[in-house]
N, C-alpha and C positions, 0 to 999 in steps of 0.2 A: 243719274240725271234727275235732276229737280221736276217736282211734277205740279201742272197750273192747273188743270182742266182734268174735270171727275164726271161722272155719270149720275145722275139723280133722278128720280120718278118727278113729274110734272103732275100725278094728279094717283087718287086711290085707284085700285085696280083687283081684278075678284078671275080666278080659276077654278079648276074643277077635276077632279079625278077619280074615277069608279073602281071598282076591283071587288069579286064574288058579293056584294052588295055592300060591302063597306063607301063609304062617301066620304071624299077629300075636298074640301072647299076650302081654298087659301084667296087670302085676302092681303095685299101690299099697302102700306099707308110711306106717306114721305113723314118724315120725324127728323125731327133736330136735338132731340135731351129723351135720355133714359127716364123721365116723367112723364113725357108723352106718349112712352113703348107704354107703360105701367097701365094709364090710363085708358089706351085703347083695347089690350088685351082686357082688363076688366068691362070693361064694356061689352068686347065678343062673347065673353063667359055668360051675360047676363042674357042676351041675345041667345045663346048658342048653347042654354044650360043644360037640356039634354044629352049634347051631344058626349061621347068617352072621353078625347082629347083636345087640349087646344095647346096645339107644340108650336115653337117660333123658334125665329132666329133674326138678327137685326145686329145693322153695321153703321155707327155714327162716328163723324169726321171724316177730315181727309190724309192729310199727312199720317197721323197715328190714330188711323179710327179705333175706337171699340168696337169690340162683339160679344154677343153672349148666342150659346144656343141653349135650347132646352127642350125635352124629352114627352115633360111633363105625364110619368106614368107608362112609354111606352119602353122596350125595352133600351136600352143605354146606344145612343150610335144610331140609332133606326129613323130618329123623326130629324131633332134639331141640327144634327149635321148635314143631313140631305139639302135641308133647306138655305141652310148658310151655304150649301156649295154653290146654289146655284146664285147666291147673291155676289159670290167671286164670280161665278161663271157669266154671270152679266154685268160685272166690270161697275154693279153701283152701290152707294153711299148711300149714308143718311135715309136708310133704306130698311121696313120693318115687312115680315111674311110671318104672318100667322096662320097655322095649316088645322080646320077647325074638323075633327073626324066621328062619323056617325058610323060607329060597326055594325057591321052587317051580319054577326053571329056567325063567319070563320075566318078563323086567325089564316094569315096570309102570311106570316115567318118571317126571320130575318131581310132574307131578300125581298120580299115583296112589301114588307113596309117602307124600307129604304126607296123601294122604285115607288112608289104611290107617292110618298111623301117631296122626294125629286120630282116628279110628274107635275103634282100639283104645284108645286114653285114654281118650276117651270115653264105652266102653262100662264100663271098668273101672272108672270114675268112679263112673257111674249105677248101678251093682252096690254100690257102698262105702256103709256105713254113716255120713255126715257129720254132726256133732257140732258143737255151739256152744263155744266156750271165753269166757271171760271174764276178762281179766288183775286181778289183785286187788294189792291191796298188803299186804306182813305187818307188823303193828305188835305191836309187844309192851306191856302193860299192865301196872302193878302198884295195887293197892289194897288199902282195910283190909276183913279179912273181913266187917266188917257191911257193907258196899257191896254183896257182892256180888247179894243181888236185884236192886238197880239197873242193875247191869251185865247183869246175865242178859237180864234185862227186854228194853233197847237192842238185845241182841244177837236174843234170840225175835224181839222184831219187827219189825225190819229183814232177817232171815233171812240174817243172819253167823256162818257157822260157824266154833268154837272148837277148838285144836289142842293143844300141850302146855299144862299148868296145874299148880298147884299151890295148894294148899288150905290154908293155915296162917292164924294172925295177921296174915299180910300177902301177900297170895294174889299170884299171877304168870300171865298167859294170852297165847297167842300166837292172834289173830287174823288171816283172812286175808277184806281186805275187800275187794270187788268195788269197782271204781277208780269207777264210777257214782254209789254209794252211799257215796263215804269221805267226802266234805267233810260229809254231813247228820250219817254217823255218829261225825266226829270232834268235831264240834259237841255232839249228846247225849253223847257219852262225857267231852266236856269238863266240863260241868257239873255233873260227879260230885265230891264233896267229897275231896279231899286224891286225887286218882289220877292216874296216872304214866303217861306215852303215850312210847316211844321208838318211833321210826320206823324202821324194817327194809327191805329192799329189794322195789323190784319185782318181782313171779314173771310 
């Protein structure tokens, strides 16, 4: 089954996780392009240069997201898989955890780096503000100015918000319609006399 509606962080988000004095502090950013994963993790490092690790993991798109995880130094499996799990395990996108770690002078072993590294995703997870998205499609319209109650109408009630427009003789409006609701709405907008549907791309 086709899938409209993803999960994305609304805003940055910061956790926390301790163990024999080692320090786990993961940090969630929202990101759209693997230049912006790039960019923020060099920023943590700079921030955060003392500390031994700075491991991530980060899931961009929807349909066929990316991932990448990474270790960075810790043993293979221990840091950046924890933390991607937990980004399946909260079901979101476009979605970066960078896990920043201050050793505490004893090693804590296979297991218990995985569980720290899981913990503090985790937790920063459960701290983040998670948002619904809805992929929509933008179609552009043109009709004759006495139309446009009609068009208004379709749009009020199906609750499809309108973007650029213009108002003349022969008005122009860029819709942005939730992929759920395009086949009903492309139906009522069709049987609008004389009006004009070009199809725009996926957002």
């Amino acid at each position: 089954m086709e899938r409209y509606t993803f999960k994305i962080l609304k805003a940055e988000a910061e956790g926390i996780f301790k163990d024999r004095g080692s320090k786990f502090i993961a940090y969630a950013y929202p990101v759209e392009s693997e230049e912006s994963v790039k960019e923020i993790i060099g920023k943590l490092r700079k921030e955060h240069h003392s500390a031994r690790h700075h491991c991530y993991a980060y899931r961009i798109g929807f349909a066929d997201a990316k991932y990448r995880m990474n270790d960075d130094g810790e043993p293979s499996g221990t840091a950046g898989k924890p933390i991607y799990g937990q980004l399946l395990s909260f079901d979101v996108t476009n979605t970066l955890i960078v896990v920043v770690r201050y050793f505490g002078g004893t090693l804590l072993g296979t297991p218990g780096l995985i569980n720290a590294y899981r913990s503090a995703a985790e937790d920063c997870l459960r701290q983040a503000v998670i948002t619904e998205y809805i992929l929509t499609k933008g179609v552009r319209i043109g009709f004759d100015y006495s139309q446009l109650n009609l068009v208004m109408r379709v749009l009020s009630e199906e609750g499809v918000g309108d973007g650029e427009k213009t108002f003349m003789e022969r008005c122009t409006m860029m819709l942005d319609i939730p992929l759920p609701l395009y086949e009903k709405v492309m139906g009522r907008l069709g049987k609008i006399p004389e009006i004009q549907i070009d199809d725009q791309v996926l957002k």
